[in-house]
N, C-alpha and C positions, 0 to 999 in steps of 0.2 A: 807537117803535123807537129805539133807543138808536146815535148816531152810530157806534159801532164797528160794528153790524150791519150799517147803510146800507153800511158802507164794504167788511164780509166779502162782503156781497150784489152789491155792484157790480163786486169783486175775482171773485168767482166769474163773472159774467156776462160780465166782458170775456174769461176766458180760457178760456169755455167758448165762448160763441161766437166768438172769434176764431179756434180748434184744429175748427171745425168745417168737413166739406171743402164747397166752394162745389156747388152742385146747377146743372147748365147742361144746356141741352138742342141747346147744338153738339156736333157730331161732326166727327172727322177727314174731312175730304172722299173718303178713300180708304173708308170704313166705309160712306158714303154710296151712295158706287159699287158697292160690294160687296153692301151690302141692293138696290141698285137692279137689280143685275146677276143677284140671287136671285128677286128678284119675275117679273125678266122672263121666266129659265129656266123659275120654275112657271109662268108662262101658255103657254109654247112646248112643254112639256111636256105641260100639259094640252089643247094646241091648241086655244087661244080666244084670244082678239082683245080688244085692250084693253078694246073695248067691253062686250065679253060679261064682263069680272073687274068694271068698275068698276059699271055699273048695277046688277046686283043685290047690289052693298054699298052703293048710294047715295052717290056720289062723284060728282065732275064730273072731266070727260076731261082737264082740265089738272091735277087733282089727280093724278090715277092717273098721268101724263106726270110730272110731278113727282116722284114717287115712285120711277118706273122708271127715269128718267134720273138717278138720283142727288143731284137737286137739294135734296131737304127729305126730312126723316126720316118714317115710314110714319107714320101714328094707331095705335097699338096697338090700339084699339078695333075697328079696321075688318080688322084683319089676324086678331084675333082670330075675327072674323065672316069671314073667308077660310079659317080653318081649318077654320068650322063646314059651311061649303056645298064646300070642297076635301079636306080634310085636311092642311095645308098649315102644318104648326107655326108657332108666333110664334118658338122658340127657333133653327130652323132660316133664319127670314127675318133676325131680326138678328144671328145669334152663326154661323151655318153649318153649327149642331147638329143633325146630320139623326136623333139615335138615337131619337126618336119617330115619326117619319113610318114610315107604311106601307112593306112592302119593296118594293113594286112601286113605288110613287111615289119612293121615296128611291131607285131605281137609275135611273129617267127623268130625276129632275132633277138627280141629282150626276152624269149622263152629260152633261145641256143646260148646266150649269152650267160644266162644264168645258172 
């Protein structure tokens, strides 16, 4: 490869990767609050006890604590599998977006929520 190329190649790469947006998995502590403050309406809603949400998604009780208290962002994976045994959308746990949830579920917990 001919030094001009090396140089178009490395020209390209600095400013390609450089103009790329950084990928992080913090949030604003207030987003955190608000996914925690969502999980907790759907269990108060559903009228179940932490214990009864996080065992049969296979979690431990400080996770699920974590999760509810706003402390650490949810697993998508496991929220996902809440939606499958609640109905309980992923888009409504992290964004607020309740236009998928059931209507009977979506006026219980945007009543609990509020």
């Amino acid at each position: 490869m001919s030094v001009t190329v090396q140089r178009c190649c490395a020209l390209f790469l600095i400013f390609t990767v450089g103009n790329l947006p950084t990928m992080t998995r913090k949030r604003h502590p207030d987003d955190l609050k608000a996914i925690g403050n969502r999980l907790r309406a759907a269990r108060l809603a559903l009228g179940l006890t932490q214990k009864d949400l996080y065992e049969p998604l296979g979690v431990k009780a400080a996770t699920w604590n974590h999760w509810e208290s706003g402390k650490r962002l949810p697993d998508p994976l496991v929220m996902a599998r809440l939606k499958e045994l609640h109905g309980i959308t992923t888009d409504w746990i992290f964004t607020g977006d309740g236009a998928a949830l059931p209507f009977s579920l979506a006026r219980t917990l945007l009543k609990a929520a509020s």
